[in-house]
Each structure stands twice: as structure tokens, then as C-alpha cells.
Chimera marker file (.cmm) of the C-alpha trace (Angstrom):
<marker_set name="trace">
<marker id="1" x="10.522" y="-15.714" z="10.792" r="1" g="1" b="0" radius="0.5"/>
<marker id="2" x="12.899" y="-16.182" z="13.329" r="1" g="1" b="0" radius="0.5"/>
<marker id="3" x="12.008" y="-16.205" z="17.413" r="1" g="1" b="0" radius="0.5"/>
<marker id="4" x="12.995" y="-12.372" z="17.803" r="1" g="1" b="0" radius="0.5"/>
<marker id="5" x="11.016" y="-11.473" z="14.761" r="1" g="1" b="0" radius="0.5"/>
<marker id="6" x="7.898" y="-13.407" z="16.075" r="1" g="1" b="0" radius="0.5"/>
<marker id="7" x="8.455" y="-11.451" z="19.297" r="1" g="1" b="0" radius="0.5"/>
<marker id="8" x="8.479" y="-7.912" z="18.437" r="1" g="1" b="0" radius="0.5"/>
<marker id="9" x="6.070" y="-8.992" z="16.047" r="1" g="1" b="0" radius="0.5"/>
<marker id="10" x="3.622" y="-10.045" z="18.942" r="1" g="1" b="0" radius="0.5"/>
<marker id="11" x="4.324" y="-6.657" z="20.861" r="1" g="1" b="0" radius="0.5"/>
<marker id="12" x="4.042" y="-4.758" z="17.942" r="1" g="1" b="0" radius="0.5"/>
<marker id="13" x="0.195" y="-6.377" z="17.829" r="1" g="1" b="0" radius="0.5"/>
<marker id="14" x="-1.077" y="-5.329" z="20.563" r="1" g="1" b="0" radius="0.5"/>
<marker id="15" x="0.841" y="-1.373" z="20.958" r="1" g="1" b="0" radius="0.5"/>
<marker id="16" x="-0.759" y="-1.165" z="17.030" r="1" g="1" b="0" radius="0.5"/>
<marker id="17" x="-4.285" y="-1.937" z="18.803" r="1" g="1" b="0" radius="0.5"/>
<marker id="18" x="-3.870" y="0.296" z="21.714" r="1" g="1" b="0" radius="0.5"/>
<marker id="19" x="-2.621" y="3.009" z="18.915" r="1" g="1" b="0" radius="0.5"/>
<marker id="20" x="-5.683" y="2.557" z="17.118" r="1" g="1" b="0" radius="0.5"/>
<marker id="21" x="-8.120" y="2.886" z="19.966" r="1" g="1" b="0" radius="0.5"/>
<marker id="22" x="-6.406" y="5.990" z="21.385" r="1" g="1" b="0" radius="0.5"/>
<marker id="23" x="-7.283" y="7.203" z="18.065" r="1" g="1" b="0" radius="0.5"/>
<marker id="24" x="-10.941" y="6.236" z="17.600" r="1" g="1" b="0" radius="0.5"/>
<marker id="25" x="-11.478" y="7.774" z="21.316" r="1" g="1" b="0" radius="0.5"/>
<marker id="26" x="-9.559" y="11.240" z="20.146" r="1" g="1" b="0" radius="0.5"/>
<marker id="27" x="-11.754" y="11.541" z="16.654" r="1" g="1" b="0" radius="0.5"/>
<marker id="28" x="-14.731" y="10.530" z="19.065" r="1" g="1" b="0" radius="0.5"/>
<marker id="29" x="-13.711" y="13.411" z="21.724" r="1" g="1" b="0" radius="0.5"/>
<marker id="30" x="-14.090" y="15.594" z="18.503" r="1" g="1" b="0" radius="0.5"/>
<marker id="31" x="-17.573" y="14.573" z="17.489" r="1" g="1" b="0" radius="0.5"/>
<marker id="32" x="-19.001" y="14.260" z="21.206" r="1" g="1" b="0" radius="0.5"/>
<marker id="33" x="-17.245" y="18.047" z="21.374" r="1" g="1" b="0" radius="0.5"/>
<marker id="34" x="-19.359" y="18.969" z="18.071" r="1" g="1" b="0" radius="0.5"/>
<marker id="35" x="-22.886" y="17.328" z="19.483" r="1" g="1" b="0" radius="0.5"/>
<marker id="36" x="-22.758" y="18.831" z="22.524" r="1" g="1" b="0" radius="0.5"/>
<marker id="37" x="-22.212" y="22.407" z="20.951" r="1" g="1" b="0" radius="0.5"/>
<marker id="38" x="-24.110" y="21.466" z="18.249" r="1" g="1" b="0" radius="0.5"/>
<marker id="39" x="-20.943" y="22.892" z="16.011" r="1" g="1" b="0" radius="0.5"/>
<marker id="40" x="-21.490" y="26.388" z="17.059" r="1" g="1" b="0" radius="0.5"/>
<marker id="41" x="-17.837" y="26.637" z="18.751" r="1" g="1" b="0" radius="0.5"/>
<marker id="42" x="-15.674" y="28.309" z="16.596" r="1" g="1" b="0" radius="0.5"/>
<marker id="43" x="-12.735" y="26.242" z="15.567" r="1" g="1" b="0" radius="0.5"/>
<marker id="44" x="-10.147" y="28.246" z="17.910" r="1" g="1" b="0" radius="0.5"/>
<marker id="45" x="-12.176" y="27.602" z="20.948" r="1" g="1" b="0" radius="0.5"/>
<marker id="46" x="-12.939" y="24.307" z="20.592" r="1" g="1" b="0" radius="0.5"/>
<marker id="47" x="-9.062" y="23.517" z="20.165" r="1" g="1" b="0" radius="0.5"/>
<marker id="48" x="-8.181" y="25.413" z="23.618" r="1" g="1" b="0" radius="0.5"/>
<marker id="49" x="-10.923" y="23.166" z="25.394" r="1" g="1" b="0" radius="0.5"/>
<marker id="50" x="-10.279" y="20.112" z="23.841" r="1" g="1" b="0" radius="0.5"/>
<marker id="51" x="-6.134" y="20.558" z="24.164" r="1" g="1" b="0" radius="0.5"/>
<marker id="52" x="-6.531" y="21.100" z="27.472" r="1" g="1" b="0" radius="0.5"/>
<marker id="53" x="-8.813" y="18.091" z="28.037" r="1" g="1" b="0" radius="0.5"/>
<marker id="54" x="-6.427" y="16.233" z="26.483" r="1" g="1" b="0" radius="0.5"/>
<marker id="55" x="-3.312" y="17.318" z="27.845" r="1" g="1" b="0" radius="0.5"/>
<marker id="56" x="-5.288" y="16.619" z="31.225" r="1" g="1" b="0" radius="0.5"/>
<marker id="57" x="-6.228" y="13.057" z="30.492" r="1" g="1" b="0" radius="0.5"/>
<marker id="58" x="-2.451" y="11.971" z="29.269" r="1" g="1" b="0" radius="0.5"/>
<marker id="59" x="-1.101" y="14.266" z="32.591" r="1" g="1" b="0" radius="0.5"/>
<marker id="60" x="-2.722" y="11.721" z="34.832" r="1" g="1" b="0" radius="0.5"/>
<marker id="61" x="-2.131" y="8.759" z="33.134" r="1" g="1" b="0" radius="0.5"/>
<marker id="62" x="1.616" y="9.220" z="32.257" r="1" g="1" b="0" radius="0.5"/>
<marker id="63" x="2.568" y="11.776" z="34.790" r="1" g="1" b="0" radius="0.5"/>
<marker id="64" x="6.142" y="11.403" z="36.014" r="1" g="1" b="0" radius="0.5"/>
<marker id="65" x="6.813" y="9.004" z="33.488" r="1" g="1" b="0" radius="0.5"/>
<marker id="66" x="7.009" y="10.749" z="30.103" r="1" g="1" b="0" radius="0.5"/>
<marker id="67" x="8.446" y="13.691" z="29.572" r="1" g="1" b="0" radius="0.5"/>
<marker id="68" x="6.702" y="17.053" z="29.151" r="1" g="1" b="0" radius="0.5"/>
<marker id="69" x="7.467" y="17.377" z="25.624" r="1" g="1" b="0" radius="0.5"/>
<marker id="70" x="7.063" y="14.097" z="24.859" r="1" g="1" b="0" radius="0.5"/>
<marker id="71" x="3.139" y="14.541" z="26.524" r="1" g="1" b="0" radius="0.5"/>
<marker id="72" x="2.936" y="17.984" z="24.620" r="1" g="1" b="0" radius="0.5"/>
<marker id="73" x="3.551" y="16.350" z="21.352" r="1" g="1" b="0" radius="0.5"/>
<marker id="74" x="1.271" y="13.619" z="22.027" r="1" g="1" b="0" radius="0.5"/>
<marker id="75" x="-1.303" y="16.370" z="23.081" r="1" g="1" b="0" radius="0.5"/>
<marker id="76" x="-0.489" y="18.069" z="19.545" r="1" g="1" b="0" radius="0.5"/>
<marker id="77" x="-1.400" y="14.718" z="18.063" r="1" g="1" b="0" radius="0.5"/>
<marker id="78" x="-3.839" y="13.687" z="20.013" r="1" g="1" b="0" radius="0.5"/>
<marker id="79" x="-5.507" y="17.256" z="19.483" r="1" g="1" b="0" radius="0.5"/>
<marker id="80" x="-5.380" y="17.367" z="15.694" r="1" g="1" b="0" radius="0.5"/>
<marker id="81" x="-7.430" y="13.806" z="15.299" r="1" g="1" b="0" radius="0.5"/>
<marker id="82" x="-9.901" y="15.123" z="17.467" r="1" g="1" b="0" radius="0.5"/>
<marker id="83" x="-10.644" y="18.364" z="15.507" r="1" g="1" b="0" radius="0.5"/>
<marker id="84" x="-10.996" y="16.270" z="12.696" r="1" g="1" b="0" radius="0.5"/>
<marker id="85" x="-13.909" y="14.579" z="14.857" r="1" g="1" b="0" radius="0.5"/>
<marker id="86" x="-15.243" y="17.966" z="15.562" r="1" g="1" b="0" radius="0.5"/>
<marker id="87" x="-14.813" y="19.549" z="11.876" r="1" g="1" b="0" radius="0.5"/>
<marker id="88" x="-16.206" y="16.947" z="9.809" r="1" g="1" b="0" radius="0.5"/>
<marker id="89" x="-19.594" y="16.556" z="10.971" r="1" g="1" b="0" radius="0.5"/>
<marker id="90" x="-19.914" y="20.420" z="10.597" r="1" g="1" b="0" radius="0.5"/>
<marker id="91" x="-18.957" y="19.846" z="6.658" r="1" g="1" b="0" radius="0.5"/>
<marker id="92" x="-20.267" y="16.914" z="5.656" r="1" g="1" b="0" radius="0.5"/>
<marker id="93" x="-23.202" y="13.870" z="5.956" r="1" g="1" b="0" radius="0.5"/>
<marker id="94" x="-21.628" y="11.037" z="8.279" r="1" g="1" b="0" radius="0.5"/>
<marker id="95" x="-20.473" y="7.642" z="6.612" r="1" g="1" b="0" radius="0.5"/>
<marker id="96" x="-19.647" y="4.845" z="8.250" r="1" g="1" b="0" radius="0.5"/>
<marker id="97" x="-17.281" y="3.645" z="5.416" r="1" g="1" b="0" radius="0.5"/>
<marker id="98" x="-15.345" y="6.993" z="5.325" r="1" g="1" b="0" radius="0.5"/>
<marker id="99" x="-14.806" y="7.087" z="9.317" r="1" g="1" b="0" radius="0.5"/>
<marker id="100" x="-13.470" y="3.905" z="8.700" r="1" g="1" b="0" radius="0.5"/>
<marker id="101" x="-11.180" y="4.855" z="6.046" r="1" g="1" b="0" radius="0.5"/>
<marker id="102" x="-10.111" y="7.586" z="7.629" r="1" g="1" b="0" radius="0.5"/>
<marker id="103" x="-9.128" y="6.417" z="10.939" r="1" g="1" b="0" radius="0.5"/>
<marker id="104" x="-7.378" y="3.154" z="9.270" r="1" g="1" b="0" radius="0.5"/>
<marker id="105" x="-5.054" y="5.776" z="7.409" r="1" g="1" b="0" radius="0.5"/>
<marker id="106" x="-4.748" y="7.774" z="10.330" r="1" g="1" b="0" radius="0.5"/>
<marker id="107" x="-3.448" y="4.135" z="11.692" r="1" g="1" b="0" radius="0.5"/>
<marker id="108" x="-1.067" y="3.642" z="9.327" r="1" g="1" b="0" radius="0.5"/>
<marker id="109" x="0.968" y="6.677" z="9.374" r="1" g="1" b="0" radius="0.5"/>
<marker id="110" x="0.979" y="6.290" z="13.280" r="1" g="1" b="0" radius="0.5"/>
<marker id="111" x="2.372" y="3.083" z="12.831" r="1" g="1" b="0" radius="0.5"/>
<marker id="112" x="4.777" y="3.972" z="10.258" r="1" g="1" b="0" radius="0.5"/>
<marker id="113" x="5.633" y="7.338" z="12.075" r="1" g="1" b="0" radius="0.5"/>
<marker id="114" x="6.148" y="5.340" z="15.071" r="1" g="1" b="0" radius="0.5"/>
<marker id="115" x="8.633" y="2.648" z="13.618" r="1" g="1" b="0" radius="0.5"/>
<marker id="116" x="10.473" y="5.593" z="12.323" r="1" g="1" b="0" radius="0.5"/>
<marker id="117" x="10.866" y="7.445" z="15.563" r="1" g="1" b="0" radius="0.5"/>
<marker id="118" x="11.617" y="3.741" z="17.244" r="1" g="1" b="0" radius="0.5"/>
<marker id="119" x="14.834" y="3.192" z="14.314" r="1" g="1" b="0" radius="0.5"/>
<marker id="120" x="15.429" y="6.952" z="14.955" r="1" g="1" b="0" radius="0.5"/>
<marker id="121" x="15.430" y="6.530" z="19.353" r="1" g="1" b="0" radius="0.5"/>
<marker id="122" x="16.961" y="3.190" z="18.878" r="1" g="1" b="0" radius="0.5"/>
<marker id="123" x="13.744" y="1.377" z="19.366" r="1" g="1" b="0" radius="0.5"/>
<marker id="124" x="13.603" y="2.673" z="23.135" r="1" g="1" b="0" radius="0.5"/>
<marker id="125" x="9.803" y="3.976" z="22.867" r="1" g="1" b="0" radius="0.5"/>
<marker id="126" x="7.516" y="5.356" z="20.973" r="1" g="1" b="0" radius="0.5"/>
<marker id="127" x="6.636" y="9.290" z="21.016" r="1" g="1" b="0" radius="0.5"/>
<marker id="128" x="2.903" y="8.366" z="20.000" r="1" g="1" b="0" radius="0.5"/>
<marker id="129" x="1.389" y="7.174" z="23.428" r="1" g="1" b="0" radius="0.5"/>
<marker id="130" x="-0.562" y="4.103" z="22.097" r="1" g="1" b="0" radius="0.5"/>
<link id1="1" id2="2" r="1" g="1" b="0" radius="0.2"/>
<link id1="2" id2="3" r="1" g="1" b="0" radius="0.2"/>
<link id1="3" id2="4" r="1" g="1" b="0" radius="0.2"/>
<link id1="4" id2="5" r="1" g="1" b="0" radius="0.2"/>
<link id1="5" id2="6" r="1" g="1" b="0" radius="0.2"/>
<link id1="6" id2="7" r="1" g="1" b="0" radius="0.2"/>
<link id1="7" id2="8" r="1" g="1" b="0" radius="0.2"/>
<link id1="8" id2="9" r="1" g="1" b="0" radius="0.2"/>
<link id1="9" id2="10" r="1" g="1" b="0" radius="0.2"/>
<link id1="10" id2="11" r="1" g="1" b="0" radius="0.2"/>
<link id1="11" id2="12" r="1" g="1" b="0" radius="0.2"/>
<link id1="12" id2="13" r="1" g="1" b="0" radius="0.2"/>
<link id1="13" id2="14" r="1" g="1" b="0" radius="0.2"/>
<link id1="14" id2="15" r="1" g="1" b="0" radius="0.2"/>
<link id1="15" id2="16" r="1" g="1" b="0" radius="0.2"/>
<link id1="16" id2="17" r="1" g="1" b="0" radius="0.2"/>
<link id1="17" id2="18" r="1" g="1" b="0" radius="0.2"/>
<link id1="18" id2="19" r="1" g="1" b="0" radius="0.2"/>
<link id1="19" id2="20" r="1" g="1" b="0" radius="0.2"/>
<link id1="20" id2="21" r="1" g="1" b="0" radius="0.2"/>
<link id1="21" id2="22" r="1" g="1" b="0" radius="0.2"/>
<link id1="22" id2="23" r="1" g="1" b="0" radius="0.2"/>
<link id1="23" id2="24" r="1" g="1" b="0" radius="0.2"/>
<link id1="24" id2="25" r="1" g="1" b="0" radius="0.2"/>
<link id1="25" id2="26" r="1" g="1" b="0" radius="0.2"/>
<link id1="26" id2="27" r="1" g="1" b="0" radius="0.2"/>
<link id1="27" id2="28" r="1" g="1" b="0" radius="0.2"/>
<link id1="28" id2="29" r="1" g="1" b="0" radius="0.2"/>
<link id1="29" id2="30" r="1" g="1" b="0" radius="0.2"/>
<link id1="30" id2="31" r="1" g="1" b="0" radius="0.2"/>
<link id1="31" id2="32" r="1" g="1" b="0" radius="0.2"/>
<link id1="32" id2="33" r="1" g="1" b="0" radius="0.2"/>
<link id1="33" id2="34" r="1" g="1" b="0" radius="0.2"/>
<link id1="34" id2="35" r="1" g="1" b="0" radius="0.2"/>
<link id1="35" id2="36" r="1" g="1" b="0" radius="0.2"/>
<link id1="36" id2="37" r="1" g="1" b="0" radius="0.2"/>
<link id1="37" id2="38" r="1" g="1" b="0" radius="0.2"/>
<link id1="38" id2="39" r="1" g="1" b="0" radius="0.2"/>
<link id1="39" id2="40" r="1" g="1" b="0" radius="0.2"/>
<link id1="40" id2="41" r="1" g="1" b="0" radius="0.2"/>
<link id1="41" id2="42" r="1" g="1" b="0" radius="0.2"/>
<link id1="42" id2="43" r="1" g="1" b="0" radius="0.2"/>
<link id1="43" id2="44" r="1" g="1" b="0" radius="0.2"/>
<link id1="44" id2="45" r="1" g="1" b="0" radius="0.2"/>
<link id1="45" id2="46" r="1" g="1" b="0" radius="0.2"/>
<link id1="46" id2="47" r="1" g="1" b="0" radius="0.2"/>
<link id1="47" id2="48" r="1" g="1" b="0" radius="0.2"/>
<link id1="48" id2="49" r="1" g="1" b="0" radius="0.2"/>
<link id1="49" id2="50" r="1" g="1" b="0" radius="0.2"/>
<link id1="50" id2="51" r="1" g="1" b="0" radius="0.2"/>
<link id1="51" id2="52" r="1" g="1" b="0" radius="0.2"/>
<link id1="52" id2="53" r="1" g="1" b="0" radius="0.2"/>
<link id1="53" id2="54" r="1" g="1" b="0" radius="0.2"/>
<link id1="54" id2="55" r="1" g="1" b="0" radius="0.2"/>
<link id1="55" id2="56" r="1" g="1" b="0" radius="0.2"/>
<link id1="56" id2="57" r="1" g="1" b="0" radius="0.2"/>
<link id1="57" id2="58" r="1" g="1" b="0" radius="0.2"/>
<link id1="58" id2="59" r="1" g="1" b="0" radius="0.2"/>
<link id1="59" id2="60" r="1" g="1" b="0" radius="0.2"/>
<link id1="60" id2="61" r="1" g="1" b="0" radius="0.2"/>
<link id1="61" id2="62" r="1" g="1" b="0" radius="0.2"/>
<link id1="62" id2="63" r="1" g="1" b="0" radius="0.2"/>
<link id1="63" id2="64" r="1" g="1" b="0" radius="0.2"/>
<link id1="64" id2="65" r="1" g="1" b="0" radius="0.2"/>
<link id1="65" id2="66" r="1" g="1" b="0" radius="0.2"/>
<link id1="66" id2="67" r="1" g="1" b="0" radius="0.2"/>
<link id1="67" id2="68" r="1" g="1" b="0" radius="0.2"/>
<link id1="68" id2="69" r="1" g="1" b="0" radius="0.2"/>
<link id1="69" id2="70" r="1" g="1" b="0" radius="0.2"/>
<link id1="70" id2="71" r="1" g="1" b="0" radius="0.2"/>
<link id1="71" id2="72" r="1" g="1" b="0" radius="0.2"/>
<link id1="72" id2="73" r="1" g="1" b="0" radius="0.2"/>
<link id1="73" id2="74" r="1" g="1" b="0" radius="0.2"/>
<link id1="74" id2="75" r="1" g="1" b="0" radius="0.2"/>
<link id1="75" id2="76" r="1" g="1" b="0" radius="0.2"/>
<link id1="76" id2="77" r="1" g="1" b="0" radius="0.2"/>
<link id1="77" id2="78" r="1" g="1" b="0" radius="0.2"/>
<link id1="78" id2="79" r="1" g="1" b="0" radius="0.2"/>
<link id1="79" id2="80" r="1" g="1" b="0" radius="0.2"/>
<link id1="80" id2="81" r="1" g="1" b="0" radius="0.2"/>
<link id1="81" id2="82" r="1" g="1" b="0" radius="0.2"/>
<link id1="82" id2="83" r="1" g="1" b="0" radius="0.2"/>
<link id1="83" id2="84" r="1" g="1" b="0" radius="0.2"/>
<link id1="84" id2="85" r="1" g="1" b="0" radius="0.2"/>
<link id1="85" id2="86" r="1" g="1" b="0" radius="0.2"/>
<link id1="86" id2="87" r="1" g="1" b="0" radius="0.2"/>
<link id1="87" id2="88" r="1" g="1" b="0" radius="0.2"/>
<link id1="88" id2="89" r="1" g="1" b="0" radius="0.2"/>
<link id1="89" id2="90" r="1" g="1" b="0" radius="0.2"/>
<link id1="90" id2="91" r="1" g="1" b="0" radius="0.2"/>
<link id1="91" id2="92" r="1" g="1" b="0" radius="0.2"/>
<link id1="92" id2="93" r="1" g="1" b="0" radius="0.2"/>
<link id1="93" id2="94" r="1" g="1" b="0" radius="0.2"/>
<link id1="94" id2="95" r="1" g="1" b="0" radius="0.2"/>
<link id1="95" id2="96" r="1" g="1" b="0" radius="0.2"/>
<link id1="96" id2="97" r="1" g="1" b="0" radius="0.2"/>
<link id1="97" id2="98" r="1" g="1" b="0" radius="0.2"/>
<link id1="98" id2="99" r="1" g="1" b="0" radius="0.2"/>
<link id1="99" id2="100" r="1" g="1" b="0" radius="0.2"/>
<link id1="100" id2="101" r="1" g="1" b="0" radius="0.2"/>
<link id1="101" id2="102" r="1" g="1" b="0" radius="0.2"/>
<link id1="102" id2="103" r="1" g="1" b="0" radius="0.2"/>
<link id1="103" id2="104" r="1" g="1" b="0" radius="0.2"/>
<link id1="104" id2="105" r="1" g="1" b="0" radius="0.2"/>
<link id1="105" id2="106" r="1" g="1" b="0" radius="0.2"/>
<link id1="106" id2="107" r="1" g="1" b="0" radius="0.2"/>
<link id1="107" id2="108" r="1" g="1" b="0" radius="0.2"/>
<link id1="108" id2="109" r="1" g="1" b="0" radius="0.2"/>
<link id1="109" id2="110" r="1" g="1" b="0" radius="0.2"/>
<link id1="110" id2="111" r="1" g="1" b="0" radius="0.2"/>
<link id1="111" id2="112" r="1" g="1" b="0" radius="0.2"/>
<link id1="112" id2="113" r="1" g="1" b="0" radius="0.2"/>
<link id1="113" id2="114" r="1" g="1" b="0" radius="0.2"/>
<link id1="114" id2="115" r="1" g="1" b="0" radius="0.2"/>
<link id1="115" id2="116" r="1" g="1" b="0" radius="0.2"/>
<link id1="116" id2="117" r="1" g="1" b="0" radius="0.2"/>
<link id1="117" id2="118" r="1" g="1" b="0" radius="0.2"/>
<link id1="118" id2="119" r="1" g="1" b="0" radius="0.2"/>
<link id1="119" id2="120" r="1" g="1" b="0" radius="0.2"/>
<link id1="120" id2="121" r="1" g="1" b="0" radius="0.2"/>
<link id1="121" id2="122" r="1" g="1" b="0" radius="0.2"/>
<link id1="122" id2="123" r="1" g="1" b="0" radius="0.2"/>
<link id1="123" id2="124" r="1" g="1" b="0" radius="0.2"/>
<link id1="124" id2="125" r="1" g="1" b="0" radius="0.2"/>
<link id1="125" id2="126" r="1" g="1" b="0" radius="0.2"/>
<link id1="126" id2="127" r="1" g="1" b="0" radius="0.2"/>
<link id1="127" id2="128" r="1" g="1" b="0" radius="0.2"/>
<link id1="128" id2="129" r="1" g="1" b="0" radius="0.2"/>
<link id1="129" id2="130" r="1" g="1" b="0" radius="0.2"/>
</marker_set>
């Protein structure tokens, strides 16, 4: 592997790391969502509240410095991980072993959505806020 490899390698480590904790906290927005309403939210209200509180929470972190469709597509993203948090404890038992599963493959087509959009951009950022 040759020096530049070995360095985009090593940044690639720890944006893949970031990615995947931005994920576990939007699933676990979802499931805090669906314990403190006990699931009783419909579906279309629970995506209004939990857009916005997303939207909010990337708004003043990024602010200025992404774009506003580049923050509404991360919202979109963001927002669709975290239903799955809300939905699935609504239809069926928890298991460790699935959550797992499911938020490694959620991972991996991140990562392999974001290397795409990188080629795509010219490597000059990733849409997925990691």
C-alpha cells in the first residue's frame, strides 16, 4: 500500500466511525421517540417531530458551513434511520444481534454511498454528515 493509500486509508477510519455513531444515535432518537410515547404516535407525526429535531441538531452544528440541501438531505437520511428506531420496537421483540445487524448494514451502504458521491464530487466531501 503505498503512503497516499495508507493516508486516506487512516481518514477514511475514523469519518467511517463518526458515520457509524451518527447512526446508532439517529436509530436511538427513534426508539427513545417510541418509549417516551410508548408507540402511540402515529407514524406521520412522529416523522414531523423527529425531522424537525433533527434538522435542528445538524442546523447548529453545521450552520453556515453546509449547504441547505446538503443539511436537508442529511435530515432525509438522518430521519429515515430513526423511524426505523421508532417502528421496530412497535413490530417486533428487541434483539441485540439484529440491532446489530442492522445498523452494520445500514454502515455499509453509508460507506459505499459515500465513496460513490466522493468519486462522483471528486472526493471534495461527503453528502452523509459523519
Amino acid at each position: 500500500m503505498s503512503d497516499q493509500e495508507q493516508t486516506n486509508s487512516s481518514k477514511a477510519q475514523p469519518e467511517q466511525g463518526n458515520m457509524e455513531k451518527s447512526i446508532l444515535m439517529a436509530f436511538n432518537l427513534g426508539v427513545s421517540f417510541n418509549q417516551q410515547t410508548q408507540g402511540t404516535k402515529s407514524v406521520t407525526e412522529v416523522t414531523g417531530e423527529l425531522g424537525n429535531t433533527i434538522y435542528t441538531n445538524l442546523k447548529q452544528m453545521y450552520g453556515e458551513r453546509m449547504q441547505e440541501d446538503h443539511l436537508l438531505a442529511n435530515t432525509e437520511y438522518f430521519l429515515q434511520i430513526a423511524m426505523l428506531g421508532y417502528i421496530i420496537p412497535s413490530i417486533c421483540d428487541y434483539e441485540e444481534d439484529f440491532k446489530n445487524k442492522l445498523l452494520s448494514l445500514i454502515g455499509s451502504r453509508a460507506t459505499k454511498t459515500a465513496r460513490k458521491t466522493d468519486a462522483q464530487r471528486g472526493a471534495q466531501g461527503n453528502i452523509i454528515i459523519s
